[in-house]
C-alpha positions as CSV (number, residue, x, y, z in Angstrom):
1,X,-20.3,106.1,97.9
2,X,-16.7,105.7,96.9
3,X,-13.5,107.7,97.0
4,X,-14.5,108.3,93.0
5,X,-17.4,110.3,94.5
6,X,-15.5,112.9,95.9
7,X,-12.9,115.5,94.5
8,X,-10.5,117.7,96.5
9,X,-11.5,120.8,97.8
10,X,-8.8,122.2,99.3
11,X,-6.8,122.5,102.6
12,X,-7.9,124.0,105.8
13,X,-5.3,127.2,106.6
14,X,-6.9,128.3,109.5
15,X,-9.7,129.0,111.9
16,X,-12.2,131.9,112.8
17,X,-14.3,133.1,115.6
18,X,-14.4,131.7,118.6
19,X,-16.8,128.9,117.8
20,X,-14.4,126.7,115.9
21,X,-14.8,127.8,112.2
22,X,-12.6,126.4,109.3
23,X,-12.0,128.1,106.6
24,X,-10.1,126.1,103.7
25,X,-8.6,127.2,100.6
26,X,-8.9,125.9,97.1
27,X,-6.5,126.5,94.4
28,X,-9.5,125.8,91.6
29,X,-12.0,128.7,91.3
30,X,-15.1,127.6,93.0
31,X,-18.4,129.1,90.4
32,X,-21.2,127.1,92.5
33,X,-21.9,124.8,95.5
34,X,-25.1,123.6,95.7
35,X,-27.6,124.1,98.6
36,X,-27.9,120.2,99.3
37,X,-24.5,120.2,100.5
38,X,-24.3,118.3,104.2
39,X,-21.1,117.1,104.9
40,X,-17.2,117.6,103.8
41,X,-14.5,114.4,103.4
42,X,-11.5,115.0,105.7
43,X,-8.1,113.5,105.0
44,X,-6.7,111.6,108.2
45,X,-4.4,109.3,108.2
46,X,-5.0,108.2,104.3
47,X,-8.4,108.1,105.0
48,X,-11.7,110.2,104.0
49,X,-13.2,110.9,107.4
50,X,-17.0,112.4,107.2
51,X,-17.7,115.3,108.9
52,X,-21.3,117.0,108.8
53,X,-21.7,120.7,108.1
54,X,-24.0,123.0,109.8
55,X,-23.6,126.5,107.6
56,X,-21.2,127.1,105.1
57,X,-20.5,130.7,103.1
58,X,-18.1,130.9,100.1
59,X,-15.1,133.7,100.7
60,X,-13.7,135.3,97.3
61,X,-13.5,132.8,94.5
62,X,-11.4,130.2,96.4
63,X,-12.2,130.0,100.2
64,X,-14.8,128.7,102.0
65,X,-15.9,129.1,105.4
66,X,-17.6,125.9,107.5
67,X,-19.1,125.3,110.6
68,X,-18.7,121.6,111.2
69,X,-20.7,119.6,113.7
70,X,-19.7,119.2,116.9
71,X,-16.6,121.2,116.5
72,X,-17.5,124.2,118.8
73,X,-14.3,125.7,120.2
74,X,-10.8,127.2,118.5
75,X,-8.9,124.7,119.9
76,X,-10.8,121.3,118.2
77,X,-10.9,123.0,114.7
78,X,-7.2,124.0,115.1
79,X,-6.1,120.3,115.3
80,X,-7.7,120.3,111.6
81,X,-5.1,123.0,110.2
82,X,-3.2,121.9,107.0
83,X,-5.7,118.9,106.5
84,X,-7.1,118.0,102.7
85,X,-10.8,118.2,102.4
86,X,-12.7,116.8,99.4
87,X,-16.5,117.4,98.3
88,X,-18.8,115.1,96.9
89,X,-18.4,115.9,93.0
90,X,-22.3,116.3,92.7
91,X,-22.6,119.4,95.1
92,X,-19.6,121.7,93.4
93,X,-18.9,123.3,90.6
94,X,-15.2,124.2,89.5
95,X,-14.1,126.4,86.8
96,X,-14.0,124.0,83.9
97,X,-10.8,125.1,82.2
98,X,-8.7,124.7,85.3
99,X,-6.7,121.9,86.2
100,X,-5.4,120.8,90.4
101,X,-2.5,118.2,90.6
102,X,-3.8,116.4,93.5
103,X,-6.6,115.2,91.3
104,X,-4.1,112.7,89.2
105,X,-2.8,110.9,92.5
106,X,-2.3,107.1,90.6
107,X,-3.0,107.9,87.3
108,X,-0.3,106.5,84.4
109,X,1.9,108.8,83.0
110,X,2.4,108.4,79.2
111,X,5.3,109.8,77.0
112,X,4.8,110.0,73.3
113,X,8.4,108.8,72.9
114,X,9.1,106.5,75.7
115,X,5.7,104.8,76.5
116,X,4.6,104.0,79.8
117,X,6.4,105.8,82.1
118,X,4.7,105.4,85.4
119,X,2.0,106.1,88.2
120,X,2.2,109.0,89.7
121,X,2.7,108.5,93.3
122,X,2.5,112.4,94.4
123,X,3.1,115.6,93.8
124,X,6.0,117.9,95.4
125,X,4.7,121.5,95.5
126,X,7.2,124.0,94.9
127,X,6.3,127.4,94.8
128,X,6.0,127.9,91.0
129,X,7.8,124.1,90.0
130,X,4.9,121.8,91.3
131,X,6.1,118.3,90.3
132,X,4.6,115.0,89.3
133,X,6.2,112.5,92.1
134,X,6.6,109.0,90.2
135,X,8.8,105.9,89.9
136,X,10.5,104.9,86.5
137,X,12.9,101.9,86.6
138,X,13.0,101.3,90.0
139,X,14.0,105.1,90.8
140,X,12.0,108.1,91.6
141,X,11.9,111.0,89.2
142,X,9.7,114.1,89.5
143,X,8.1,115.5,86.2
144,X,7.2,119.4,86.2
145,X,3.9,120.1,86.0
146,X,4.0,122.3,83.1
147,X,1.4,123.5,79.8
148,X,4.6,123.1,77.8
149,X,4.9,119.3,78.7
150,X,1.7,118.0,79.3
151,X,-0.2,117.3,76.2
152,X,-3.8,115.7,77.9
153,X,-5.1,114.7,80.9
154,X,-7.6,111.6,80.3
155,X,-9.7,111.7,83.6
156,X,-11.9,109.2,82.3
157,X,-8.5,106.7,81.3
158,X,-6.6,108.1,84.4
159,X,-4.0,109.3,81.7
160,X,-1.5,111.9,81.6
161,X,0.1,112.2,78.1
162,X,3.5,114.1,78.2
163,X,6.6,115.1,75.7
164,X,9.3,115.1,77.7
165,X,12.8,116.1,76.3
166,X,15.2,114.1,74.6
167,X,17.1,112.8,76.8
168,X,14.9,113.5,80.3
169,X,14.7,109.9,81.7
170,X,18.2,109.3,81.3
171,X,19.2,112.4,84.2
């Protein structure tokens, strides 16, 4: 398995009980996980670190409660707080017609009047401003992440297509 395998699931917020349980948030609606799922993908230190499930129950239409393996106490799972998680892609299924920046980490941005613009290197969540986080010339600029703006998302080209005013790169 690859990195490609997996997709983000969301970030752990906090615990419950006193057994060391995780509950993480996603910003997608979750519709379905299936019952083969084993394990979650922790982010730590850049890296996807595996961590095996033993029970899992889905919370509302965007968190999910875990019991991970050999975390059995309030204080190991709290050192997991504010972490990404990411699924396998085979075991979840997301509203289709909804769209989570994190998921375009690298890919080229694209503006029908300028060309090539960049990769994106991140993205700056501001409470209702999210930003796409890329360099342009050398400099970094920040793109809003907004309907108005974005014209397609190629997952398959890792492609974002955007119109951005006259005049935007120049700022």
């Amino acid at each position: 398995m690859t990195r490609d395998d997996f997709t983000f699931l969301g970030t752990i917020v906090k615990t419950r009980g006193s057994s060391g349980d995780l509950i993480i948030r996603s910003k997608k609606k979750i519709l379905q996980i299936k019952n083969n799922w084993e394990s979650v993908m922790v982010e730590i230190d850049g890296l996807l670190v595996p961590f095996f499930i033993s029970g899992w129950n889905i919370s509302g239409s965007n968190e999910i409660l875990i019991t991970v393996e050999d975390i059995d106490i309030p204080e190991k799972a709290e050192k997991f707080s504010g972490r990404k998680v990411y699924i396998n892609k085979s075991v979840i299924v997301f509203s289709s017609n909804e769209f989570y920046p994190d998921e375009v980490n690298g890919y080229l941005v694209i503006d029908i009047h300028a060309g090539e613009i960049g990769r994106i290197t991140g993205i700056d969540e501001i409470p209702g401003n999210p930003l796409f986080r890329l360099k342009y010339h050398g400099r970094e600029i920040l793109i809003p992440i907004h309907k108005d703006l974005i014209i397609e998302i190629n997952e398959k080209k890792k492609i974002v297509r955007v119109n951005l005013p006259a005049g935007f790169l120049e700022i």
